[in-house]
C-alpha positions in Angstrom: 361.6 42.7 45.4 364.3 44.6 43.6 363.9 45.8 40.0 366.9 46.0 38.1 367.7 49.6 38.7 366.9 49.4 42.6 363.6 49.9 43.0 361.4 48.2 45.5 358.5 46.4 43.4 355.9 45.4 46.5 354.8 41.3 45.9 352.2 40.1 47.9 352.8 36.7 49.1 349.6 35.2 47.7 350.8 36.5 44.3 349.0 34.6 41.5 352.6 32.0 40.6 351.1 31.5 36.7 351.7 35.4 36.0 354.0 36.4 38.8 357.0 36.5 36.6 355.2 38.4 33.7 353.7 40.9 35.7 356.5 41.7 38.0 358.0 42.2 34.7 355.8 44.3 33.9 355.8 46.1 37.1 359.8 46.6 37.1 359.4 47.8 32.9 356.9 50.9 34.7 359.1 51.8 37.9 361.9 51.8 36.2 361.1 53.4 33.0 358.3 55.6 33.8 358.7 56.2 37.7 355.3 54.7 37.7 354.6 52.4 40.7 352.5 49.0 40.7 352.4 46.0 43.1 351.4 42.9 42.3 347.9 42.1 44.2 347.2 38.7 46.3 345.3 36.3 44.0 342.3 36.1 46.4 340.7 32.5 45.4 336.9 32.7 46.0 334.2 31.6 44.0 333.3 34.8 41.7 335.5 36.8 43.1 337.5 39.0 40.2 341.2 39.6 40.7 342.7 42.1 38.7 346.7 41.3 39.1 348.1 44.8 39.9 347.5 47.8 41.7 349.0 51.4 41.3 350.1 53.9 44.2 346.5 55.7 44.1 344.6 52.1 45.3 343.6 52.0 41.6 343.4 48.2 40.3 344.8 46.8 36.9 345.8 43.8 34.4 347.7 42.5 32.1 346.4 41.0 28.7 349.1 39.0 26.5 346.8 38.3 23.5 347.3 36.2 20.8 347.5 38.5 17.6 346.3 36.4 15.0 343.9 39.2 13.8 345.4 42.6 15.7 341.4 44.0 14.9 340.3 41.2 17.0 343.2 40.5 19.5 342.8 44.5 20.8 338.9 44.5 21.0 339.2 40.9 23.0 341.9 42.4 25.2 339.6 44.9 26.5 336.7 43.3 26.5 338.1 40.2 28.3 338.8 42.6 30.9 336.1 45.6 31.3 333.2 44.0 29.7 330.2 43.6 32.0 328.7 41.0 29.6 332.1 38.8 30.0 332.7 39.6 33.5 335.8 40.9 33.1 338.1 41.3 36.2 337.9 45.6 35.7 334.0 45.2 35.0 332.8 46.5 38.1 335.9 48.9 38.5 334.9 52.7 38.8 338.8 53.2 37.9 341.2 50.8 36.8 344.0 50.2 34.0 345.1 48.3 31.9 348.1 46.5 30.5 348.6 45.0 27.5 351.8 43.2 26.1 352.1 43.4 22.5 354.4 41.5 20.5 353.1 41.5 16.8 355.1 41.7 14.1 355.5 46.0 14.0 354.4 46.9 10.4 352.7 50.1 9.2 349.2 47.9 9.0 349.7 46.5 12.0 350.7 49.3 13.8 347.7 51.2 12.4 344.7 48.5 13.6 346.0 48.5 17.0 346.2 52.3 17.4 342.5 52.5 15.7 341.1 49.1 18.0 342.7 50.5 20.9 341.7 54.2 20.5 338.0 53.4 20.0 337.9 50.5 23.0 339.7 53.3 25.3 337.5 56.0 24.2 334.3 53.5 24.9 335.3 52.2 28.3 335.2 55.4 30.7 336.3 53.4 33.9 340.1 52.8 32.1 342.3 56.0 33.9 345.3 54.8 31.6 346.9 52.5 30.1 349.8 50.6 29.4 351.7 48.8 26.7 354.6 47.2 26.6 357.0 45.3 24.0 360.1 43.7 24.8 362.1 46.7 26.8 359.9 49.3 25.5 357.1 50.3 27.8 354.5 53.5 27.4 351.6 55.0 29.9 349.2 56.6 28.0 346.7 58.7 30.5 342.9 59.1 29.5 343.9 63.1 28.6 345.6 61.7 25.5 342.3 61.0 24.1 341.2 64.4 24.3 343.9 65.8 22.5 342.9 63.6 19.4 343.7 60.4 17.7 347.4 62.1 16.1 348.6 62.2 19.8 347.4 59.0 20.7 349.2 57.3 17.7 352.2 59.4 18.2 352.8 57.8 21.6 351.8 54.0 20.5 354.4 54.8 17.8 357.4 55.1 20.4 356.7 51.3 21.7 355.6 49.7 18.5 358.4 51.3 15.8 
């Protein structure tokens, strides 16, 4: 498929319907924006078999979260954890690399703001496997690669800043 600047965005046929639209929204956002290629992975339908909904050009696998941000604290740890944690069985659990995606469409205020950036530093800093991630809001879309946490929490917030202000 096509993104909206020309760009071929690869869709496997068995493509998971409930999140194809989201995620190949997703997928178009990061070729277009930050010539950053995914493709959207078959939903392989076995009992206990984990399938994380993306993949980039280096094999490595992904997903996308949409939480619900009733409490931003708790909506960024979940996101995370519904997705790396060994104890949930998250999709990226067993992952020696993968990334991760995660839409957010809170309300942007200087509080808000501020929990993410702190929830999301400390769960990226705690999960080792996670190579980058991702986050998106509305047309806005950001990759922020595991180096960023080495240069410190100011970089990290400066570059959350861009998507969420």
């Amino acid at each position: 498929m096509l993104s909206p600047k020309g760009n071929v965005v690869k869709v496997s046929i068995y493509a998971d319907d409930v999140d194809l639209e989201d995620n190949f929204r997703v997928a178009t956002m990061a070729t277009d924006q930050l010539n950053h290629t995914l493709k959207i992975a078959p939903d392989i339908r076995i009992a206990g078999h984990k399938n994380p909904e993306l993949l980039d050009s280096k094999g490595i696998r992904g997903d996308r979260v949409s939480p619900k941000w009733n409490n931003i604290k708790t909506a960024t740890d979940n996101a995370f954890k519904s997705k790396l944690s060994v104890k949930k069985k998250g999709q990226l659990a067993k992952e020696d690399n993968a990334f991760l995606i995660i839409e957010v469409n809170f309300k942007p205020t200087n509080a808000n703001i501020a929990t993410f950036t702190k929830q999301s530093w400390s769960k990226f800093k705690h999960y080792k496997t996670i190579d980058y991630i991702i986050i998106y809001n509305d047309d806005k879309i950001i990759k922020i690669k595991r180096e960023v946490i080495e240069l410190g929490y100011d970089t990290y917030l400066s570059m959350i800043s861009k998507v969420l202000k």
